[in-house]
KEGU-994140 format. One line per field, with one value per residue (C-alpha): residue in one letter; x, y, z. Coordinates in steps of 0.05 Angstrom, whole numbers, padded with zeros to 5 digits, always signed. Layout:
BEGIN
rest = A,...
X = X,...
Y = Y,...
Z = Z,...
***
This chain:
BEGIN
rest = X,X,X,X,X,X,X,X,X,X,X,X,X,X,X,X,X,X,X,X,X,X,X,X,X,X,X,X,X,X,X,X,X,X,X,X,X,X,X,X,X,X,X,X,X,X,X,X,X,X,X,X,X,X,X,X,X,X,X,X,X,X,X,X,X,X,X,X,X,X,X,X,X,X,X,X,X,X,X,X,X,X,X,X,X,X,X,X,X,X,X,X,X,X,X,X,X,X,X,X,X,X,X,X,X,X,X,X,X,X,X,X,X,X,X,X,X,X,X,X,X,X,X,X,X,X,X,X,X,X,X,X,X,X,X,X,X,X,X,X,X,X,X,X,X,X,X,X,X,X,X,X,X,X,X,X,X,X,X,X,X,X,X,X,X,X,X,X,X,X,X,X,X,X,X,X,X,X,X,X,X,X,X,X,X,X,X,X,X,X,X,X,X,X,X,X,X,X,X,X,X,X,X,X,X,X,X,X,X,X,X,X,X,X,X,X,X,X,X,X,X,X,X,X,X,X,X,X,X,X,X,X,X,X,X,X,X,X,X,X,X,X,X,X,X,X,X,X,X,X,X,X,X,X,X,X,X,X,X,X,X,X,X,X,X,X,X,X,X,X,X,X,X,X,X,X,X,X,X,X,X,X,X,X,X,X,X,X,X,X,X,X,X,X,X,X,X,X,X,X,X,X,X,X,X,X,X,X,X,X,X,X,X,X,X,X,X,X,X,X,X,X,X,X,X,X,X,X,X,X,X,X,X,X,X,X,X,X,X,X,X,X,X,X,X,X,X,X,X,X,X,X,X,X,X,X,X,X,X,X,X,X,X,X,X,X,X,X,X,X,X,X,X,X,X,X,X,X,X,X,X,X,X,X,X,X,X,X,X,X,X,X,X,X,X,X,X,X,X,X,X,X,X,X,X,X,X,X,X,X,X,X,X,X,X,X,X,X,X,X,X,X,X,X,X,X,X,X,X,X,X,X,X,X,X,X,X,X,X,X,X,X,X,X,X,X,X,X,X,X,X,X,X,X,X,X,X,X,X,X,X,X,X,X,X,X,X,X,X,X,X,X,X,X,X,X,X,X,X,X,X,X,X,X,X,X,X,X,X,X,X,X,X,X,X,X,X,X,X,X,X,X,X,X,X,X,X,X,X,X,X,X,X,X,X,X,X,X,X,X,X,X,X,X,X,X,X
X = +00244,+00167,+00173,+00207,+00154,+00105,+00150,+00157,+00083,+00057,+00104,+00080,+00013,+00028,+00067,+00012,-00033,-00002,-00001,-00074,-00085,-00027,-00065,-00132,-00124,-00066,-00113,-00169,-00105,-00084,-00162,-00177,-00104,-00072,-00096,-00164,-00180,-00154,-00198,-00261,-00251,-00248,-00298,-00349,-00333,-00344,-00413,-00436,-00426,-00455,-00514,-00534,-00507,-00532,-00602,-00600,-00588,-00644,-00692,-00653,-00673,-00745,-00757,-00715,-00766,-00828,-00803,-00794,-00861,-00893,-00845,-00871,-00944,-00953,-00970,-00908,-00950,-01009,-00974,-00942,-01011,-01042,-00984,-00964,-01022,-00978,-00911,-00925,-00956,-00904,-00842,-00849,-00839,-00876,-00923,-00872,-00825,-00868,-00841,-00767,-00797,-00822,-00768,-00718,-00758,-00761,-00690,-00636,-00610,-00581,-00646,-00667,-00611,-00629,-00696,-00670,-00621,-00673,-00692,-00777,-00767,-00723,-00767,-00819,-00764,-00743,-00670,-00658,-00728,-00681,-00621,-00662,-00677,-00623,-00643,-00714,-00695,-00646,-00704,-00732,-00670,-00680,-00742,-00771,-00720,-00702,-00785,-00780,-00724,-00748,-00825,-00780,-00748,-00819,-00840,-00906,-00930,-00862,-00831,-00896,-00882,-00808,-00826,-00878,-00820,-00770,-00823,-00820,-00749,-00749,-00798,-00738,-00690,-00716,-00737,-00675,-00638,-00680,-00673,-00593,-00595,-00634,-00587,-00533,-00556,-00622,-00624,-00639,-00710,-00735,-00694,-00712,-00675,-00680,-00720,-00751,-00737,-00789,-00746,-00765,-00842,-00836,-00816,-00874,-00887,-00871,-00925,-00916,-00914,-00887,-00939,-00957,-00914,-00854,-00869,-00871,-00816,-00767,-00786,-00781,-00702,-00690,-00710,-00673,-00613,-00613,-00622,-00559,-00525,-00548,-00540,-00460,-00456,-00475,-00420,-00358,-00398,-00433,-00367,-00316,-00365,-00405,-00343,-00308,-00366,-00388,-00312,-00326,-00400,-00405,-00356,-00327,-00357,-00412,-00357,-00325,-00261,-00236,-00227,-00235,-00309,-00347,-00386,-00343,-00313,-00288,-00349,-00318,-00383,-00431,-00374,-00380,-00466,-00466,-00448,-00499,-00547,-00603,-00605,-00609,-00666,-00705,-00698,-00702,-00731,-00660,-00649,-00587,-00532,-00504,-00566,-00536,-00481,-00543,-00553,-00479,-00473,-00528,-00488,-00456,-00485,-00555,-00546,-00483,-00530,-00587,-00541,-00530,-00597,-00599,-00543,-00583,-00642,-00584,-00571,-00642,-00624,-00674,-00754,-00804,-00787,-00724,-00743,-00786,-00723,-00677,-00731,-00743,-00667,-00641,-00689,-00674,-00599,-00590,-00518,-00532,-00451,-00430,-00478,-00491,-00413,-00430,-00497,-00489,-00435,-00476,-00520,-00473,-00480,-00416,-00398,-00472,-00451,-00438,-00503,-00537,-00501,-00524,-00591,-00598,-00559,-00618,-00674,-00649,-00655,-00715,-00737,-00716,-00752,-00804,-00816,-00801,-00853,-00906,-00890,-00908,-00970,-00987,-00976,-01015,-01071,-01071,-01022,-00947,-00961,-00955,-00903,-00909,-00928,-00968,-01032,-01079,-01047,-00997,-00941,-00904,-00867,-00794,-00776,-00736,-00706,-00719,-00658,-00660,-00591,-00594,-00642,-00680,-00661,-00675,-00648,-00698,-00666,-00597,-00627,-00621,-00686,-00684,-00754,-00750,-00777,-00845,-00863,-00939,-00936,-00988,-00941,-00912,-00846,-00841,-00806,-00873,-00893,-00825,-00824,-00906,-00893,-00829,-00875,-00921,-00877,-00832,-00768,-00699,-00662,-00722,-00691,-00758,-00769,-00826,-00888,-00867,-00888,-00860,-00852,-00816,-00791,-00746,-00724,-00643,-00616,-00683,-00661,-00602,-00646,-00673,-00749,-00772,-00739,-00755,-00834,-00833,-00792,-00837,-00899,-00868,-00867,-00926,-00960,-00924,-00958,-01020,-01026,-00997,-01051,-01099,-01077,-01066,-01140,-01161,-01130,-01149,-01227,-01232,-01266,-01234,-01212,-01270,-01318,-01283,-01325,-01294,-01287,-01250,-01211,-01179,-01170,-01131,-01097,-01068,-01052,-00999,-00971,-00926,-00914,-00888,-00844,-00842,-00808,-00763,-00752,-00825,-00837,-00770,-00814,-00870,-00836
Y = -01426,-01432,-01428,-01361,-01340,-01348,-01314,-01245,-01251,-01245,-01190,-01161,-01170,-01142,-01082,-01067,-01071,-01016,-00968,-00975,-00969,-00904,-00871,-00875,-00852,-00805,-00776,-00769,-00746,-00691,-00661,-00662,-00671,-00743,-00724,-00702,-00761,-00821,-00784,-00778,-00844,-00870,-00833,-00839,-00914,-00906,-00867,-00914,-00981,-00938,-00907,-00952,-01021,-01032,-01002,-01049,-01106,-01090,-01092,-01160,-01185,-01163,-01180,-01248,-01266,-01244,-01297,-01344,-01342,-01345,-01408,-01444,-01426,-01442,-01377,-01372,-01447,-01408,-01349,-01398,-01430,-01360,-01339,-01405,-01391,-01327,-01366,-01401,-01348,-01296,-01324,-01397,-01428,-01485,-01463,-01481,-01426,-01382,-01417,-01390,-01324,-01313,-01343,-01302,-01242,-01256,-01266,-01268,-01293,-01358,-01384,-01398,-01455,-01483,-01502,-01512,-01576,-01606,-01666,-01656,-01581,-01585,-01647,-01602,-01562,-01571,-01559,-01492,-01468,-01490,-01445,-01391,-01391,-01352,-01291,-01312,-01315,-01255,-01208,-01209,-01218,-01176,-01148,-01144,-01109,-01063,-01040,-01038,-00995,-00945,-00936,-00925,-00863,-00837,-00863,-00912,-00916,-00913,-00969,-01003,-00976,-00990,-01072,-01076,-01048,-01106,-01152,-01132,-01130,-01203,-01229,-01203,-01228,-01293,-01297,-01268,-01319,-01375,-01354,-01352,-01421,-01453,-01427,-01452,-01528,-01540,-01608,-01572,-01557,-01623,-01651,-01653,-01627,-01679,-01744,-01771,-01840,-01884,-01858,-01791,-01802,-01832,-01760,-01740,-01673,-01677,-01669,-01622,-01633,-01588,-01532,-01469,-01422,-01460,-01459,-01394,-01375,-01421,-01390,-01312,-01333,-01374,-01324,-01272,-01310,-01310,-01240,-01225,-01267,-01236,-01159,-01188,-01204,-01128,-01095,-01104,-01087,-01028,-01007,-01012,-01006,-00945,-00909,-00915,-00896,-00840,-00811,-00798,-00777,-00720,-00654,-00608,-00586,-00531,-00476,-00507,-00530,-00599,-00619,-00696,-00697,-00759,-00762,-00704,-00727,-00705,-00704,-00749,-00787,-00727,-00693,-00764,-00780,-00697,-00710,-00761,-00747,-00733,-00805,-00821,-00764,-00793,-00868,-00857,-00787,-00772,-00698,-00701,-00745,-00767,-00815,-00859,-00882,-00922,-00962,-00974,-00998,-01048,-01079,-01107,-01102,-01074,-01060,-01018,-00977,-00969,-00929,-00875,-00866,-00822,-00768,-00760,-00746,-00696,-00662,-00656,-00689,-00742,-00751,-00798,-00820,-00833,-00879,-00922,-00928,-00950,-00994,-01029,-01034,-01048,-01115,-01131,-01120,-01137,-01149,-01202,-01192,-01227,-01274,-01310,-01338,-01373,-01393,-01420,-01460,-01494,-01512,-01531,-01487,-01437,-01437,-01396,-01343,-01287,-01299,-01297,-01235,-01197,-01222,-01196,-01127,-01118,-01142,-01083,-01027,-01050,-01057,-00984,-00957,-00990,-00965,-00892,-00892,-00927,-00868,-00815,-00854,-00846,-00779,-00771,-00803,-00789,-00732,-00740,-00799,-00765,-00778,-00797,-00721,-00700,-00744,-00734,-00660,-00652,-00619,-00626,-00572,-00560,-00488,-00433,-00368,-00304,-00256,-00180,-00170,-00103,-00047,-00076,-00147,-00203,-00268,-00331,-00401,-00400,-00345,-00272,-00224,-00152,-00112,-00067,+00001,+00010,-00047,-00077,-00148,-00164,-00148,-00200,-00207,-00182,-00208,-00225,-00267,-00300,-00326,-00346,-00386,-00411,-00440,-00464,-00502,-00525,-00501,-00541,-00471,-00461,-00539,-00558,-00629,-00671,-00669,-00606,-00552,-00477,-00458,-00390,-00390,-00323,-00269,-00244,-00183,-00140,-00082,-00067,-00039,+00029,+00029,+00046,-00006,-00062,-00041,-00053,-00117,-00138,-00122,-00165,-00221,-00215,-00213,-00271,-00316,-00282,-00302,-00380,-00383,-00362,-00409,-00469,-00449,-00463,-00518,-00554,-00545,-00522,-00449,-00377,-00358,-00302,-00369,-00411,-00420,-00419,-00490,-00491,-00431,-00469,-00528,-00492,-00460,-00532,-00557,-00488,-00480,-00427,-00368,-00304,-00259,-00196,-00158,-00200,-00131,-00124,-00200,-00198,-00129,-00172,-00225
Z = +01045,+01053,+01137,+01127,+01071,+01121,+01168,+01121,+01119,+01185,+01207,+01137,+01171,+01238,+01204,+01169,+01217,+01272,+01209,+01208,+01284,+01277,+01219,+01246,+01324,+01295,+01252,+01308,+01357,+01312,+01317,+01383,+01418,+01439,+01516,+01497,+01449,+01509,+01558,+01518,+01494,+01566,+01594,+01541,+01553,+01626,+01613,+01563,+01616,+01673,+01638,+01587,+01593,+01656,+01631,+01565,+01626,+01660,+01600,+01580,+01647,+01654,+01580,+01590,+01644,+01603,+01553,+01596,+01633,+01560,+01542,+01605,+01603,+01530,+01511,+01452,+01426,+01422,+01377,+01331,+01328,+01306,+01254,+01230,+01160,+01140,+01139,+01074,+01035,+01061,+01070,+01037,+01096,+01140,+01196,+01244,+01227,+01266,+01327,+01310,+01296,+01365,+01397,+01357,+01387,+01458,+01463,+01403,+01330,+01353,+01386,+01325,+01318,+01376,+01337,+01266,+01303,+01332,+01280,+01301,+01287,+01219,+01195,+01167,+01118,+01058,+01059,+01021,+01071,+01132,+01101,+01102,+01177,+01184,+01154,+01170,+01248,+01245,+01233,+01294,+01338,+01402,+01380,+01446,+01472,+01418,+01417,+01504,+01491,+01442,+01484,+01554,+01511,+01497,+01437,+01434,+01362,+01319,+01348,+01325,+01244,+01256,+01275,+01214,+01168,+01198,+01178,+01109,+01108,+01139,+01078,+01030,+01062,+01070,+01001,+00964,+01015,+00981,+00910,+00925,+00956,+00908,+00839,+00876,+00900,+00855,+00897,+00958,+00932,+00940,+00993,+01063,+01120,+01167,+01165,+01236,+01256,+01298,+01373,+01344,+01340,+01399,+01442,+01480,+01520,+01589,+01637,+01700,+01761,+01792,+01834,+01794,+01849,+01829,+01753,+01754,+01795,+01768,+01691,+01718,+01755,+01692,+01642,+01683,+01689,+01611,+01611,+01642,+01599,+01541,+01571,+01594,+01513,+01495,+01540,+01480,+01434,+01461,+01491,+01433,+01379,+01405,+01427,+01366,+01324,+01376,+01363,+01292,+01294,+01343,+01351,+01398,+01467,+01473,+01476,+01413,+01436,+01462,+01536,+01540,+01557,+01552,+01475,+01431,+01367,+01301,+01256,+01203,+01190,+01183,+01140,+01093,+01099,+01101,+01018,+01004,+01056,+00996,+00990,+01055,+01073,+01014,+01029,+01110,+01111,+01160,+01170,+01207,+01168,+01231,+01240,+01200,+01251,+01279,+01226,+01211,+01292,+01282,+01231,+01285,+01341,+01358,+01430,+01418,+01358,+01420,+01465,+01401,+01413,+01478,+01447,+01390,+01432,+01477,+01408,+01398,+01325,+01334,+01314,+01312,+01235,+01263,+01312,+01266,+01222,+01278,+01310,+01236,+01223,+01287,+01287,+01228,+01223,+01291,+01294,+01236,+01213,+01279,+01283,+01217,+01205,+01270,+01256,+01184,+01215,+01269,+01214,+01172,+01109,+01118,+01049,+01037,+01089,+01040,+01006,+01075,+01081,+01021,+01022,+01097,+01073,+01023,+01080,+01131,+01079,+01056,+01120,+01135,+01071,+01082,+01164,+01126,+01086,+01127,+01182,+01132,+01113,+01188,+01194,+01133,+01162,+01242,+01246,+01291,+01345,+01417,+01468,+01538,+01564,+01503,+01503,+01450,+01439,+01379,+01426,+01495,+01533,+01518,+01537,+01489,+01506,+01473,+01488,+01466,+01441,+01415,+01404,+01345,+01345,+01391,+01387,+01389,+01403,+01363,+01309,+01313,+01285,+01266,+01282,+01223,+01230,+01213,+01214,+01243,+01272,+01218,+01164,+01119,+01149,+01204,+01273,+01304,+01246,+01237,+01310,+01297,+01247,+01284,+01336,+01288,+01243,+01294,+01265,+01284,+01303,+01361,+01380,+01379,+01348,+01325,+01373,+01422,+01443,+01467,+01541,+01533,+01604,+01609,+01575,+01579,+01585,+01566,+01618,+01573,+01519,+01518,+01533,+01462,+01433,+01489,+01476,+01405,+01411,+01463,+01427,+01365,+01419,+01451,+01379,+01347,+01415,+01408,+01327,+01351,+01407,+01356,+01301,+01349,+01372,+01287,+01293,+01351,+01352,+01291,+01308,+01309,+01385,+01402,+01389,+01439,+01499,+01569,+01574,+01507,+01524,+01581,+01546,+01492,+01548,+01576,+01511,+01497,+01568,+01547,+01595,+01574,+01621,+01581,+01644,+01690,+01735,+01749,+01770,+01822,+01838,+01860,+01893
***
């Protein structure tokens, strides 16, 4: 009776199961069409292993041998030596722990087990401060490569805010971890981890040697050969994870239907954030509710929540508050629902893996509050951080069209103007001021984001419009860049434009490199 209990059970289990797997992709299916959904799925699979796996491998490997050449020369000793007087104070832990910390952020969460088993390493921890490596570690898994990452998409200074915010989310975590610990086993306050015996004190450092060409060439293959392993690890996660989620953050293709392209979707987690996204705006300062797929993907796994961040950047839904986020939640989540099952177990505390878990669920929002905030304090203080192309300027190029649709309207970006009659381009109001202060505020609908700047490269369809109405709408234009030069000019040296000199003048000039082809007619003329 109880074998065929079991029996009812597990088909029970597997009956279950395929109505889950039916309702989901049948629900997705009926949306975009069966055909549509398998082909977008495959190919946005096939993209993702082409154009980003094999990317995050090649930061893995150049960042695996970085680590290594800083293992060999002594140069992660000489960190832990300089951070080991914060651990204490911060995260009540032993000097030592600064050892796993770096470790943990050269390469990944378990290499932080690798320390906590040997007896030399755990002798200095009290047992519940041991537990805690775990969250403590976790926080700066693949920190190296999730900061490489974020500068090689053009970003220098966020992923900077986004690492400080991990490290306030890891001195939460770690100490919520602690407090959970120690109500549950009291004894483990005072008890040791491990105890050294007299073989122990008797391990000495090798010495080397070996010539300096081979040290280092051995670390850099060594180190590299790591890196592979770990970029091999990424490719199911990145591949099943990032699909699936990737299928219910974005939509249709640019015409608005489905046609199995690589990255559309059914917009089922923008239509849910979309609700709440308040909280989310306030808390992260996220302006597009599908940002929050990232987060969700580094729950587990943060390589799969770094290839979201390209299509963001395609859908021009991304910023630089963004990336401080990502880069503070992505350390400090950093897959940490995979990984700490397995890493409790190794050190033999699985029964305290759900309190891991909610402590380190705590440490990433924190941690993504806290890289929020600390990136408007920036801005607040130094203005928007520039990008790779816009130096000490505020803005970059990224061009927008300006189409005349009809005789008094013209259509800037994805918005569409009317040039009422009578009206001056100084009015309050009117089209030229609109499209100046546009520019100036850098609105979403010009598909400008944080830290750009306009290059209006062409104008469609002008010869269609009868020449009264293509003068005025073209005096409206020229206006609205005349008033942004002049504004810009206020606000980059601080003096009216007719006070510029000429060396200022051109300066100004390079830092707004827009160019504005009122009349495509006459400039084929001239060609």
């Amino acid at each position: 009776m109880e074998n065929k209990e079991k029996g009812i059970k597990k088909y029970l289990a597997g009956i279950f199961c395929l109505l889950i797997v039916v309702a989901i992709f049948g629900g997705i299916g009926s949306v975009m069409g069966l055909p549509n959904m398998l082909n977008t799925i495959m190919k946005t699979a096939h993209d993702l292993l082409l154009n980003t796996v094999f990317y995050l491998m090649a930061i893995c490997v150049i960042t695996g041998a970085l680590g290594a050449i800083f293992v060999e020369f002594g140069v992660v000793n000489l960190l832990e030596r300089i951070l080991r007087p914060m651990m204490k104070p911060l995260f009540n832990l032993p000097g030592v722990a600064s050892l796993g910390a770096v470790m943990t952020f050269l390469s990944d969460n378990p290499a932080i087990i690798s320390l906590a088993k040997d007896k030399r390493f755990s002798s200095y921890f009290k047992k519940f401060q041991l537990i805690s490596l775990t969250n403590f570690g976790t926080a700066f898994g693949m920190g190296l490569l999730v900061i490489v990452f974020m500068i090689s998409q053009g970003y220098f200074v966020e992923p900077f805010i986004g690492f400080l915010g991990a490290f306030i989310g890891c001195i939460c975590s770690t100490r919520l971890m602690q407090r959970f610990v120690v109500k549950a086993h009291p004894e483990f306050q005072n008890e040791f981890a491990a105890v050294l015996d007299e073989n122990d004190m008797k391990a000495s450092d090798e010495v080397k040697e070996t010539s300096m060409f081979t040290r280092i060439l051995n670390s850099l293959l060594d180190g590299g050969k790591t890196g592979v392993d770990v970029g091999l690890s990424i490719i199911p996660g990145v591949l099943i994870i990032s699909t699936f989620v990737m299928l219910l953050t974005f939509g249709a293709g640019a015409n608005g239907t489905y046609d199995g392209a690589a990255y559309e979707g059914i917009e089922f987690l923008p239509l849910v954030f979309g609700k709440i996204n308040f909280i989310f705006e306030w808390l992260f300062g996220f302006e597009h509710p599908a940002l929050m797929a990232f987060p969700i993907t580094s729950l587990g796994a943060v390589g799969a929540a770094l290839s979201l961040v390209p299509e963001f950047a395609a859908q021009h839904i991304i910023n630089g508050n963004a990336i401080a986020v990502f880069t503070a939640i992505g350390m400090c989540w950093s897959g940490y629902l995979s990984t700490h099952t397995a890493m409790l177990d190794a050190l033999g505390y699985r029964k305290l893996t759900s309190k891991a878990i909610l402590a380190h669920t705590v440490g990433g929002l924190v941690a993504g509050i806290s890289a929020h905030w600390l990136f408007v304090l920036y801005t607040l203080a130094f203005g928007a951080p520039a990008g790779f192309e816009g130096g000490a300027d505020r803005y970059t190029t990224s061009p927008v069209v300006i189409e005349f649709v009809s005789e008094n309207q013209v259509k800037v970006g994805d918005r569409v103007f009317t040039d009422e009659a009578g009206d001056t381009p100084e009015a309050e109001g009117s089209l030229a001021q609109v499209i100046k202060d546009m520019l100036l505020e850098g609105d979403d609908d010009l598909e400008i984001v944080d830290g750009k700047k306009i290059d209006v490269a062409s104008y469609v369809d002008a010869e269609k419009l009868p020449a009264a109405a293509r003068e005025s709408l073209e005096n409206e234009v020229e206006a609205a860049f005349a008033m942004y030069r002049e504004e810009f000019a206020e606000e980059k040296f601080g003096k009216a434009l007719t006070e510029l000199s000429a060396e200022e003048l051109k300066a100004l000039d390079e830092a707004i490199p827009f160019k504005v082809e009122l009349d495509a007619d006459d400039k084929k003329a001239e060609e």
